[in-house]
C-alpha positions in Angstrom: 46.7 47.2 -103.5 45.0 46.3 -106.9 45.5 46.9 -110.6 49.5 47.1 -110.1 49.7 43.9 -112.8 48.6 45.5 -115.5 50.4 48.5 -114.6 53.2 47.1 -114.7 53.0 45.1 -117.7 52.4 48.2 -119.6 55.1 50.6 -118.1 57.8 47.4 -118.9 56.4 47.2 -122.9 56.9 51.7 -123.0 60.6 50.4 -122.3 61.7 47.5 -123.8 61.8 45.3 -126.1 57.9 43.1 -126.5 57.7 41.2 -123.0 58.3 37.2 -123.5 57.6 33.9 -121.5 60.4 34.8 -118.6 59.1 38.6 -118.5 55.6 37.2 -117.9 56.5 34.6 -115.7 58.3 36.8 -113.4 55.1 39.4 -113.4 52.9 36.4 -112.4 55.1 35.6 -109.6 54.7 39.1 -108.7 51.1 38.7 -107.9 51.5 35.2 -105.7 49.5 37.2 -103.1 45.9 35.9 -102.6 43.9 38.8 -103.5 46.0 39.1 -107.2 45.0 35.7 -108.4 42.4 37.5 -111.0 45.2 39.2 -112.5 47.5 36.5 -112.8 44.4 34.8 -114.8 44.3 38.2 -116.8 47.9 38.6 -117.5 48.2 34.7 -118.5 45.1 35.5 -120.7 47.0 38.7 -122.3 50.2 36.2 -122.5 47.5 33.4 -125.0 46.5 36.9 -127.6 49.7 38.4 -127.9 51.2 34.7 -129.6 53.5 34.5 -126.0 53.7 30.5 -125.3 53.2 29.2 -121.6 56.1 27.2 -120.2 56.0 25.2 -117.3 57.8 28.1 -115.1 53.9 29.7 -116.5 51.9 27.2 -115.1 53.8 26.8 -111.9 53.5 30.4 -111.0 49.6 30.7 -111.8 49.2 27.4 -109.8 51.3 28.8 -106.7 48.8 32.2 -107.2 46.3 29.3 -106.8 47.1 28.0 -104.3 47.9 30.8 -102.4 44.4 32.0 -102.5 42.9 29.0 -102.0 41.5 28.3 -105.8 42.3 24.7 -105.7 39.9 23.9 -108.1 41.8 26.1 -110.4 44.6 25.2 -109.4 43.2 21.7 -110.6 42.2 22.6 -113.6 45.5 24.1 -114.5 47.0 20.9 -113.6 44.6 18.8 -115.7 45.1 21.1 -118.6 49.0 20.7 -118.7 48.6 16.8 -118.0 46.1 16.5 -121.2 48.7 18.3 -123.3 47.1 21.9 -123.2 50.1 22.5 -121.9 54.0 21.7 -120.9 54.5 18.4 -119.0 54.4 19.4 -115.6 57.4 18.7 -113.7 58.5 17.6 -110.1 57.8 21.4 -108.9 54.4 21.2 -110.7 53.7 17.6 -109.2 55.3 19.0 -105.9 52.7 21.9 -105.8 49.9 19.9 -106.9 50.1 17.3 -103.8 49.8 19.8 -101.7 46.0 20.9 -103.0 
């Protein structure tokens, strides 16, 4: 079960309207299982060069994906990013998710 990210990404833009920040966040809680947390990485990547921003629903699904597959130190360095103002403020989920690394 690989490559279904990008699949889907690209079968929801034939169809709609351009994908925003909720579209994306909901396709990077798609891949919360362990063996997708490249994609997520990918698909937040493709998020950055198509001018989508990154909320704080972003960063708390890529962190979960994380997590889930035991990438705490990128988990980590998610966290630090959002925390030196490379991104949203986390929030309690955020903080939540992070005392749990």
């Amino acid at each position: 079960d690989g490559g279904g990210g990008g699949a889907v990404e690209a079968a929801a833009e034939e169809v709609s309207p351009p994908l925003d920040t909720a579209h994306y966040n909901v396709l990077l809680s798609c891949l919360s299982r362990p063996r997708r947390w490249k994609e997520a990485l990918e698909l937040s990547a493709r998020m950055g060069e198509r001018g989508v921003q990154r909320d704080t629903s972003t960063y708390n699904a890529l962190i979960s994906v994380m997590k889930a597959a035991g990438k705490w130190k990128l988990a980590l360095k998610l966290l630090r990013r959002m925390r030196a103002g490379g991104g949203p403020p986390p929030n309690a989920t955020t903080e939540h998710s992070s005392a749990l690394l």
